[in-house]
N, CA, C and O of each residue as an XYZ file, in Angstrom:
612
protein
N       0.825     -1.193      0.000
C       0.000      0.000      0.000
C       0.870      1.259      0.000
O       0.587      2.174     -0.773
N       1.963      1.354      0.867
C       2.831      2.496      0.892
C       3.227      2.298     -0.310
O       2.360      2.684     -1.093
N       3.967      1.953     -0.733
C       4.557      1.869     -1.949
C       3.751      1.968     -3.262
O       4.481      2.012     -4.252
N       2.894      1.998     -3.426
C       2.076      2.201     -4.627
C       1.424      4.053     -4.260
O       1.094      4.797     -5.184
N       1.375      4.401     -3.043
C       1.371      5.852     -3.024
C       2.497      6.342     -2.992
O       2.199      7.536     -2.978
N       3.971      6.293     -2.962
C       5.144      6.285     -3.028
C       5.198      6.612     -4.707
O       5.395      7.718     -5.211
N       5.023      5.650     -5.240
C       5.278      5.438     -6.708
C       4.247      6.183     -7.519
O       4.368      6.256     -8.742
N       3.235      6.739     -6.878
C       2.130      7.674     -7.832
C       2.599      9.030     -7.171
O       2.551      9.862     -8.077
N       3.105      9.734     -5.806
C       3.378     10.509     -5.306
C       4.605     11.253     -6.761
O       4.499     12.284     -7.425
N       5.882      9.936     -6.765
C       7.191     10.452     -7.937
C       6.342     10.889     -9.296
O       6.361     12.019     -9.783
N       5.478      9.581     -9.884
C       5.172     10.135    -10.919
C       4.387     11.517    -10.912
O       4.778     12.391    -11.686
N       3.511     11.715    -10.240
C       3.352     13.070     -9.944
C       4.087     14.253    -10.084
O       3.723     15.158    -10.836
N       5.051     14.293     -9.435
C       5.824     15.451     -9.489
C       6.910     15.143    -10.542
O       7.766     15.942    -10.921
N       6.752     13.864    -10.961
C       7.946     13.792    -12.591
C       6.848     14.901    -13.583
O       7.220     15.988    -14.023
N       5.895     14.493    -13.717
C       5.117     14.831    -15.054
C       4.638     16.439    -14.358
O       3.975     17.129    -15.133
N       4.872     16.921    -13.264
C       4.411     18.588    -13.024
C       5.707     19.182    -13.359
O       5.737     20.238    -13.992
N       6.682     18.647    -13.022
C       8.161     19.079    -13.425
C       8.132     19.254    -14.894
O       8.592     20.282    -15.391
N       7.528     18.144    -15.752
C       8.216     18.435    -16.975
C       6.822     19.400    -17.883
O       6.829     19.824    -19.039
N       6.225     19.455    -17.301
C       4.630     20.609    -18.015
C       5.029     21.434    -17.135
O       3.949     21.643    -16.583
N       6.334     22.546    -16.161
C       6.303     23.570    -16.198
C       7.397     24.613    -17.412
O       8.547     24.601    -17.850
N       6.532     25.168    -17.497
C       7.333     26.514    -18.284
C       7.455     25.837    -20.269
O       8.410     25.871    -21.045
N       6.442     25.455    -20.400
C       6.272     24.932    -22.107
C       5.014     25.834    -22.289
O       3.827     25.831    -21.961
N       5.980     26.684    -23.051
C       4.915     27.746    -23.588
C       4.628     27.356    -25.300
O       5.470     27.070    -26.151
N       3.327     27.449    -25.420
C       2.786     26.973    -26.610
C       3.586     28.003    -27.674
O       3.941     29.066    -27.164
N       3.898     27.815    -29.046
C       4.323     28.364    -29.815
C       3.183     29.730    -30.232
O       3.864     30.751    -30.329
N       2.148     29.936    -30.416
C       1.155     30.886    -30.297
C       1.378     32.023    -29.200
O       1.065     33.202    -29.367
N       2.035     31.429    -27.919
C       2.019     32.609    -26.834
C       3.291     33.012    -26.987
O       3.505     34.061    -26.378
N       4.442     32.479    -27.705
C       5.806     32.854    -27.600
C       5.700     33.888    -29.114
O       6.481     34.805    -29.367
N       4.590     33.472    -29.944
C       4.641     34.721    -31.285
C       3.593     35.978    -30.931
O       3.290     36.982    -31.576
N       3.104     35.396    -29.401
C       2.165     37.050    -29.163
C       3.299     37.772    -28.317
O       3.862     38.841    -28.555
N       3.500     36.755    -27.104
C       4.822     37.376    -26.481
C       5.387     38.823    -27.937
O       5.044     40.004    -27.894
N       6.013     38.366    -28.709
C       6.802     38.848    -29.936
C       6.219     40.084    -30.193
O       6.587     41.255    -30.097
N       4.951     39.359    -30.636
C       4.308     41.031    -31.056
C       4.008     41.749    -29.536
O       5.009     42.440    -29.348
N       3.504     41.838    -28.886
C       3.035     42.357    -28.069
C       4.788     43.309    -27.020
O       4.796     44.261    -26.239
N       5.695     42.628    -27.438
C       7.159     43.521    -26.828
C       7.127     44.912    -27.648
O       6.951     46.097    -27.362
N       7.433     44.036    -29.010
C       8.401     44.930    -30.033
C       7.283     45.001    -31.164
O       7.538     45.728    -32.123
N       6.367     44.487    -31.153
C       5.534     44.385    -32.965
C       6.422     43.388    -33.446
O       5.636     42.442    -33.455
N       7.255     43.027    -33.760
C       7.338     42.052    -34.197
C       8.897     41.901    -34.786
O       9.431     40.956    -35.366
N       9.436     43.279    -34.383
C      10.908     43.680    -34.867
C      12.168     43.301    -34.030
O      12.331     43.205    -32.813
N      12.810     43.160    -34.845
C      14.122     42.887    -34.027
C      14.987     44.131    -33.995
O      14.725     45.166    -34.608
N      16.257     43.889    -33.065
C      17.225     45.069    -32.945
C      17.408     44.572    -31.374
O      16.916     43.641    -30.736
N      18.376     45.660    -31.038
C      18.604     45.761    -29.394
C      18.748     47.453    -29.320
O      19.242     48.227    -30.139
N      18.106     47.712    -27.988
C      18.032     48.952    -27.587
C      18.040     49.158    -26.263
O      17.741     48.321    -25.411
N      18.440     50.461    -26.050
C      18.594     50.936    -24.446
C      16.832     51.242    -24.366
O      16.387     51.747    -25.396
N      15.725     50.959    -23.151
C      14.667     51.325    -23.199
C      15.006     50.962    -21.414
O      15.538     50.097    -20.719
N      14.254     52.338    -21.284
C      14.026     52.681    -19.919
C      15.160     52.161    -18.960
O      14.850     51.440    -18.011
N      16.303     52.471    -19.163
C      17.765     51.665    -18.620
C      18.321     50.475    -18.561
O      19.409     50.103    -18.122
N      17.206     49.776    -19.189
C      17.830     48.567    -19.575
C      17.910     47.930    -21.209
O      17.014     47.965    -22.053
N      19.039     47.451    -21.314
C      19.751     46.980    -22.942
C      18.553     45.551    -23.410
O      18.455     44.484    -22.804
N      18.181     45.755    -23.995
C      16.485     44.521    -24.343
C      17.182     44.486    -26.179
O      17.556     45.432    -26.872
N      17.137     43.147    -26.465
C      17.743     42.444    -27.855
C      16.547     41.664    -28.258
O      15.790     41.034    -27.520
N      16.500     41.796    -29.451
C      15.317     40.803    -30.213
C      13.529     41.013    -30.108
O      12.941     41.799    -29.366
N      13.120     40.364    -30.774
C      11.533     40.975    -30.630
C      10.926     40.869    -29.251
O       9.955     41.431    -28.746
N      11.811     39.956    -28.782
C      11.572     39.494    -27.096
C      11.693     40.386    -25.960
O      11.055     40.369    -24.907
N      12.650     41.197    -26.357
C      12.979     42.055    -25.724
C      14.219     41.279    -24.544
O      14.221     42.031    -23.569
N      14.693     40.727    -24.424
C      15.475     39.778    -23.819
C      16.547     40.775    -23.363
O      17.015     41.552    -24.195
N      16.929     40.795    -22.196
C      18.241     41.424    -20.928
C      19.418     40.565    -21.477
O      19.329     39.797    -22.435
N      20.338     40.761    -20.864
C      21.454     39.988    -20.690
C      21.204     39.264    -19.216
O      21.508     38.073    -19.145
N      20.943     39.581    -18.644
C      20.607     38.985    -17.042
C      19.483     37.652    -17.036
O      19.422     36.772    -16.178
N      18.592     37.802    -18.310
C      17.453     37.075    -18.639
C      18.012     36.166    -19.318
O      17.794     34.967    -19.145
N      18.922     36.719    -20.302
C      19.505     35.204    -21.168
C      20.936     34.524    -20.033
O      20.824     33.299    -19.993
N      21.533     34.766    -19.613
C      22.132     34.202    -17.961
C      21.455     33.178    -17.608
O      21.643     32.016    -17.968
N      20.383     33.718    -16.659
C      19.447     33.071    -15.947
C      18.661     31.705    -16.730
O      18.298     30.660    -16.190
N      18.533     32.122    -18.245
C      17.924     30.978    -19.072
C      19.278     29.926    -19.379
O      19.050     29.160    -20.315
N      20.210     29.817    -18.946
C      21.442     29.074    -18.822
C      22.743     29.314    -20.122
O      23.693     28.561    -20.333
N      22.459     30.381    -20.727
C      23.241     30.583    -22.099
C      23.277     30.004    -22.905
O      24.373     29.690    -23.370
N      22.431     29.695    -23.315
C      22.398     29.201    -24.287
C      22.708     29.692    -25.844
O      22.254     30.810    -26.086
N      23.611     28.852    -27.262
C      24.490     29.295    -28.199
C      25.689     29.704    -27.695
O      26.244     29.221    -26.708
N      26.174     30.796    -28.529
C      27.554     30.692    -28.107
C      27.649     32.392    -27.093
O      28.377     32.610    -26.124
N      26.823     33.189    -27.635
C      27.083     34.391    -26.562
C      25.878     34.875    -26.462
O      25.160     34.315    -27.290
N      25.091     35.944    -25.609
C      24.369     36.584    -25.490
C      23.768     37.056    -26.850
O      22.763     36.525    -27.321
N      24.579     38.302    -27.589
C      23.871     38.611    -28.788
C      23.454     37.978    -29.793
O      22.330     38.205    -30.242
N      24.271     37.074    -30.333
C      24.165     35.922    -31.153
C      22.923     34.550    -30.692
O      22.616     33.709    -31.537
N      22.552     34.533    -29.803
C      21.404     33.851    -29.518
C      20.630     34.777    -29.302
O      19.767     34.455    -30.119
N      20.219     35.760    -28.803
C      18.869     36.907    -29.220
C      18.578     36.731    -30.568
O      17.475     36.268    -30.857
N      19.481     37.058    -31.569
C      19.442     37.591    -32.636
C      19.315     36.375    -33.512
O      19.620     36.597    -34.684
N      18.891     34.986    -33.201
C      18.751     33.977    -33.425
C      17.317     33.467    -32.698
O      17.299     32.795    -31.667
N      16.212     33.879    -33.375
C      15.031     33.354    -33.175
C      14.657     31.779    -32.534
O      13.684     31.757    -31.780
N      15.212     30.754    -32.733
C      15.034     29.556    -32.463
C      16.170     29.578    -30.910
O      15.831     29.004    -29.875
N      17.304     30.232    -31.030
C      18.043     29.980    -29.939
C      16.896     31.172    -28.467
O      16.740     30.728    -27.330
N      16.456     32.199    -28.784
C      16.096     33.234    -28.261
C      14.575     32.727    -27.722
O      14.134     33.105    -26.637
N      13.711     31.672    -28.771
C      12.535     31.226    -28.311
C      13.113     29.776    -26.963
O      12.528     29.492    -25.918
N      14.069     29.302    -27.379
C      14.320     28.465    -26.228
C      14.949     28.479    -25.232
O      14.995     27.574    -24.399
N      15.700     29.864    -25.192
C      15.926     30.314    -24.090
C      14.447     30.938    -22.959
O      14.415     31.047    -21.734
N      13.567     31.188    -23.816
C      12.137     31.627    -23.245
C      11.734     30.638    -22.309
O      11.302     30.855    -21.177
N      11.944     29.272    -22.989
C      11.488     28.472    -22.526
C      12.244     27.942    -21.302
O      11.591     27.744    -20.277
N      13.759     27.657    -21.316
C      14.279     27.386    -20.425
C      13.979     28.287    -19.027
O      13.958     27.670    -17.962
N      13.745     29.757    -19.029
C      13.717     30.477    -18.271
C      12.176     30.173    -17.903
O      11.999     30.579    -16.754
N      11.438     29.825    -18.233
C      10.275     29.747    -17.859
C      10.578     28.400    -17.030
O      10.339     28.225    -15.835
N      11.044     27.669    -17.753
C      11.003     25.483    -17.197
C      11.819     26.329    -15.565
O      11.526     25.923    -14.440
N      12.466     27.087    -15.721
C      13.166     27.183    -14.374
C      12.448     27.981    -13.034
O      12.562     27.878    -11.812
N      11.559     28.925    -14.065
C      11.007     29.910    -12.878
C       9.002     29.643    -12.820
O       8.264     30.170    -11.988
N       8.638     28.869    -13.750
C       7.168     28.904    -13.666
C       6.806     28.107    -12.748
O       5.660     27.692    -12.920
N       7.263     27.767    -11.941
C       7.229     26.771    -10.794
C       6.645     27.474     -9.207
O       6.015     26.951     -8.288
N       7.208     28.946     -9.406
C       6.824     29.880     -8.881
C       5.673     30.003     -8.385
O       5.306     30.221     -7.230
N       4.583     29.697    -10.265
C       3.850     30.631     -9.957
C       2.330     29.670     -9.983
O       1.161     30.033    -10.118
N       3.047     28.085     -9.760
C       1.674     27.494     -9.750
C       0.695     27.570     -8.599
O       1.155     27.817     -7.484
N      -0.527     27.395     -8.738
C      -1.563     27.705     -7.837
C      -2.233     26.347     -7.647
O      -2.991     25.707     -8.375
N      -1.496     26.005     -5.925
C      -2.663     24.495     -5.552
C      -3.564     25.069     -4.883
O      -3.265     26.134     -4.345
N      -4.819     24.572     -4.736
C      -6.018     25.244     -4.167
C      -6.729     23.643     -4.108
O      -6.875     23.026     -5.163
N      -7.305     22.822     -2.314
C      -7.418     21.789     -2.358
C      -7.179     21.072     -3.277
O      -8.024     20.983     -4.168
N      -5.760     20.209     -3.377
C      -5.165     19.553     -3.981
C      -5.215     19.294     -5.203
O      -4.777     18.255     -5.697
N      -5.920     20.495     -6.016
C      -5.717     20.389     -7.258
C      -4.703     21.755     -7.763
O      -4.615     22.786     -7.096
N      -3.864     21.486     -9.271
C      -2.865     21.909     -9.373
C      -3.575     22.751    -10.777
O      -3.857     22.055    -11.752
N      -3.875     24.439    -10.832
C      -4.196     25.074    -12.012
C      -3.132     25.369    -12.989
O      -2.384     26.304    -12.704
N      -2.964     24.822    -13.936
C      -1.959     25.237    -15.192
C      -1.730     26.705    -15.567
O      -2.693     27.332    -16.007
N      -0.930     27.112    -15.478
C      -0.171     28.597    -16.253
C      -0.764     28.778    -17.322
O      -1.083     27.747    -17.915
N      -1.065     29.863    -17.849
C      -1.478     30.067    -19.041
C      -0.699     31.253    -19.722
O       0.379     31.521    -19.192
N      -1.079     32.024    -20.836
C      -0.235     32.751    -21.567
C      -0.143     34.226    -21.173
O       0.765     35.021    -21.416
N      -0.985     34.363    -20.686
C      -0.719     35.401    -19.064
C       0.078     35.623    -18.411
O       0.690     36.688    -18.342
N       0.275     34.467    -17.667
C       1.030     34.208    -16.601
C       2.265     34.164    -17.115
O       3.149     34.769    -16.509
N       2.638     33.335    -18.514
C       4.068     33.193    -18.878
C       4.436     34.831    -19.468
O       5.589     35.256    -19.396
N       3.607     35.444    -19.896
C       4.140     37.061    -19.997
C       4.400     37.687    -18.999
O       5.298     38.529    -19.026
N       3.581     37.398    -17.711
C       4.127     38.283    -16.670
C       5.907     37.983    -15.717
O       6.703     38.594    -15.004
N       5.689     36.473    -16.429
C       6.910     36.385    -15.391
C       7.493     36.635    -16.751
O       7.985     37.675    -16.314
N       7.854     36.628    -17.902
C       9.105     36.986    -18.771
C       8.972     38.440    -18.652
O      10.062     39.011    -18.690
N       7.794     39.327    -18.498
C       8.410     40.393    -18.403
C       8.385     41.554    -16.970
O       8.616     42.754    -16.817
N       7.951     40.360    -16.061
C       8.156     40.690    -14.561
C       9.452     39.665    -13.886
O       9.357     39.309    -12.712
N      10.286     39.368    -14.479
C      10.985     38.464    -13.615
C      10.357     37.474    -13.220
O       9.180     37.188    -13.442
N      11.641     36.555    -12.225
C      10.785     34.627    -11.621
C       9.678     34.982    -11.195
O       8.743     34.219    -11.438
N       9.353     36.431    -10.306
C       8.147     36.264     -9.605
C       7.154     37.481    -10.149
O       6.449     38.170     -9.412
N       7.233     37.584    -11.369
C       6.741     38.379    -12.311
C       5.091     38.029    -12.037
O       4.260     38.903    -11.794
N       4.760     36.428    -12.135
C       3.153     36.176    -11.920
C       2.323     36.831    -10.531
O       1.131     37.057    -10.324
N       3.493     37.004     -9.748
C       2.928     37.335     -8.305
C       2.445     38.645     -8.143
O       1.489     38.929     -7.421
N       3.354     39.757     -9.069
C       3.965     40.976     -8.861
C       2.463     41.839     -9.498
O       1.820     41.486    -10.487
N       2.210     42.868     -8.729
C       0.856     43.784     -9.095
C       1.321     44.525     -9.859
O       0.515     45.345    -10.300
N       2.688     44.621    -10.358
C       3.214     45.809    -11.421
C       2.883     44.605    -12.699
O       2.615     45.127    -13.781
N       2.880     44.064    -12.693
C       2.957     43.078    -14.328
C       0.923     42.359    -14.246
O       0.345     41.544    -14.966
N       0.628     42.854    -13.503
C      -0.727     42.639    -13.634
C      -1.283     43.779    -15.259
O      -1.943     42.960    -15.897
N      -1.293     44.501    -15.705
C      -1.745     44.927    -16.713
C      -1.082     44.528    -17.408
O      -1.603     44.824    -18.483
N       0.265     43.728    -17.714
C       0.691     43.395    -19.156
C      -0.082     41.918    -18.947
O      -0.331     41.310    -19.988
N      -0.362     41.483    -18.055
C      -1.644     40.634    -18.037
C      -2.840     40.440    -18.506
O      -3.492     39.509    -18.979
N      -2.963     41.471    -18.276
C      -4.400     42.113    -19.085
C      -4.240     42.564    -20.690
O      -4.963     42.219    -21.625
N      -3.376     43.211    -20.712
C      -2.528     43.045    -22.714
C      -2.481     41.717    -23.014
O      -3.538     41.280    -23.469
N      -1.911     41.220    -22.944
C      -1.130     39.678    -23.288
C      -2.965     39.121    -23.653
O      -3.210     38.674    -24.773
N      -4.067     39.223    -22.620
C      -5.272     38.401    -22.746
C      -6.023     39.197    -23.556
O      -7.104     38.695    -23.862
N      -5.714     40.675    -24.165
C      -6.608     41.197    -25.249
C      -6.382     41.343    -26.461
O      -7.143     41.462    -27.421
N      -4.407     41.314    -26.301
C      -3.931     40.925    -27.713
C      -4.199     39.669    -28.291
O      -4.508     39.543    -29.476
N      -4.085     38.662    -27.433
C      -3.594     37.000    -27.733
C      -5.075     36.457    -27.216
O      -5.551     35.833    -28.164
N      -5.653     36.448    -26.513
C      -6.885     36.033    -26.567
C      -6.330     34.352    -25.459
O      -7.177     33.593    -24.988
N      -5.408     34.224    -25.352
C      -4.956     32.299    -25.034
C      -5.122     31.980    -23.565
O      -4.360     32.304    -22.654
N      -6.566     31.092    -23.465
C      -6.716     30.494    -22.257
C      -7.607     31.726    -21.172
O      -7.760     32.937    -21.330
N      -8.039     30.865    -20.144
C      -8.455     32.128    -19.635
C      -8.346     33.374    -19.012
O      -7.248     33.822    -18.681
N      -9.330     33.931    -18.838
C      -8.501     35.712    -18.477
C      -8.883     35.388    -16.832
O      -9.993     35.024    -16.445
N      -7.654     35.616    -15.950
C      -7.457     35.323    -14.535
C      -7.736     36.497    -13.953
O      -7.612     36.422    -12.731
N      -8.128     37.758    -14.419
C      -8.806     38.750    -14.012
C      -9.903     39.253    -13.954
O     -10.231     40.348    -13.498
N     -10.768     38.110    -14.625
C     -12.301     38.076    -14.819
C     -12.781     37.499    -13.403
O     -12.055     36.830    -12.668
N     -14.127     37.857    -13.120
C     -14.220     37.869    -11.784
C     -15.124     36.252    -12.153
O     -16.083     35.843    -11.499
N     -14.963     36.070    -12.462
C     -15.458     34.163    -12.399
C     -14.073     33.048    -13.191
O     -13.919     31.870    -13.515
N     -13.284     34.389    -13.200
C     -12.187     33.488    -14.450
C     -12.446     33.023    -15.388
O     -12.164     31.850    -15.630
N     -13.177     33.939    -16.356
C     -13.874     33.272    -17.596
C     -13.016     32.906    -18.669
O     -11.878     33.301    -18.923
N     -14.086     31.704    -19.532
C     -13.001     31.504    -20.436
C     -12.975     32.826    -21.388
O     -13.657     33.850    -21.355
N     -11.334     32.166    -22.730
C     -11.843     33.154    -23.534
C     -13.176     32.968    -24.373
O     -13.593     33.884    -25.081
């Protein structure tokens, strides 16, 4: 008996481990538009240096483990720059899950905008609550967590 809740307990947290921070390809091309429109470059904006349509830090691509061979050269590389998104998310969306009696609510494309552009605890943070509210009027994906029943879209 222990052991068969033992062994559903691991698989449990194997398969929540590997469904955090996989952002659907749809929320990583609104992400895109919704930074920059859809342009690339790097620029100084509001004191910090932001590369690619992502808008991506140097501190952000760090934290996503470096991936390619340097900072600029993976921004400026769409496929290296979308999986660094992801890595940084697989590392920090863990944050921002919500158990509420033992059931576990999934992140949605909301949530993965607020923490890429609020930091790890970007989902928590009341300053990234309106790019919350962007992200769900541009992109429309999953439901809006600011609706007072949490409606779908």
């Amino acid at each position: 008996m222990h052991l068969s809740v033992a062994v559903l307990v691991c698989l449990s947290v194997t398969f929540v481990t590997q469904t955090h921070g996989v952002i659907s390809n749809a929320c990583l091309d609104c992400l895109g538009q919704i930074v920059s429109g859809g342009g690339n470059g790097c620029g100084w904006v509001g004191g910090s240096y932001l590369c690619n349509k992502y808008a991506i830090t140097e501190p952000y691509y760090i934290d996503c483990g470096k991936p390619g061979t340097d900072y600029k050269s993976c921004v400026a590389n769409d496929s290296c720059a979308r999986g660094c998104i992801q890595k940084y998310m697989s590392r920090y969306s863990s944050r921002c899950f919500l158990f509420s009696f033992g059931y576990e609510f999934p992140l949605n494309c909301q949530d993965y905008g607020r923490i890429h552009t609020g930091g790890p605890d970007g989902c928590r943070s009341p300053s990234t609550e309106s790019y919350g509210v962007r992200v769900y009027d541009y992109c429309g994906l999953g439901p809006d967590p600011y609706a007072e029943d949490g409606g779908p879209v």
